[in-house]
N, C-alpha and C positions, 0 to 999 in steps of 0.2 A: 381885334383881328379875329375872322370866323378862324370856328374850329376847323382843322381839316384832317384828312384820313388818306391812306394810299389805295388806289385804284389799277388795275393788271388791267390796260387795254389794248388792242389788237388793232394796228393801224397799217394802211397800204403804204409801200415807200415815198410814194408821191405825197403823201401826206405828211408822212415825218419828215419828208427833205423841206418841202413850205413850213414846218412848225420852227425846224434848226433854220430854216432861210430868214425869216422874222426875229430869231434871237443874233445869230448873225448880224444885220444889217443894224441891229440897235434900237429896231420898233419894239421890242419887248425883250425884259429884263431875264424871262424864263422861260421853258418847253412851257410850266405851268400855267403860268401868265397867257401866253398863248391862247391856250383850253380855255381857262376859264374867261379871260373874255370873249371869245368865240362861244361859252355856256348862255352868259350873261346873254349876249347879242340874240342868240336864239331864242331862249325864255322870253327877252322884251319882245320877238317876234312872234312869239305864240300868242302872247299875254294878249297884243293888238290886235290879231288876225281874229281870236275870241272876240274881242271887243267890237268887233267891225260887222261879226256875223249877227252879233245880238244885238247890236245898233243901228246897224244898214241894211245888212241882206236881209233877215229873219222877217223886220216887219215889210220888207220891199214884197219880198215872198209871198206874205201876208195879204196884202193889198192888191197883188195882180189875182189873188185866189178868190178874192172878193168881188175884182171887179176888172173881170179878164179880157173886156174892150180899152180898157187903158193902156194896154201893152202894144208897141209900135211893131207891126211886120218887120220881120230879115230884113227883106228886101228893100223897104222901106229906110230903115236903119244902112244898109250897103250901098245903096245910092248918096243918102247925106252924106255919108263919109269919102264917095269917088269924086261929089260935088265937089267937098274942100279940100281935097287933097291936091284937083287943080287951080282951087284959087290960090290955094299957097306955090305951088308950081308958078303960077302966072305972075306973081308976085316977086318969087326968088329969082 
């Protein structure tokens, strides 16, 4: 089991009535429990969002700075998407 330590934090009521609402209803055993997977969930969310910049955007970035006629116009881009928007329209 980690170590763990007490922490003073400072939360709006709306926030601690959803932390009691979740121990409440039986989705979690503790306020603490709460937190830390709400921690947990964050961190994986950082962890990927890094992950994503230095894998996907970074070189995308990269590669329109190189070679800045490959990049599609707005407009261009706003039309394909009004395009399908009513093919799926015509569809549904």
């Amino acid at each position: 089991m980690p170590q763990t330590a007490t922490l003073e934090v400072t939360l709006s009521t709306e926030e601690i009535e959803f932390i009691k609402a979740q121990v409440a209803n039986g989705e979690f055993s503790s306020e603490s429990e709460v937190l830390a997977t709400g921690l947990v969930r964050l961190k994986d969310e950082m962890t990927d969002r890094r992950r994503w910049e230095q894998e996907v955007l970074l070189p995308t970035l990269d590669h329109l700075e190189a070679n800045p006629t490959s990049a599609i116009p707005i407009e261009e881009v706003i039309e394909h998407l009004a395009q399908r928007r009513l093919q799926r329209l015509k569809v549904g």
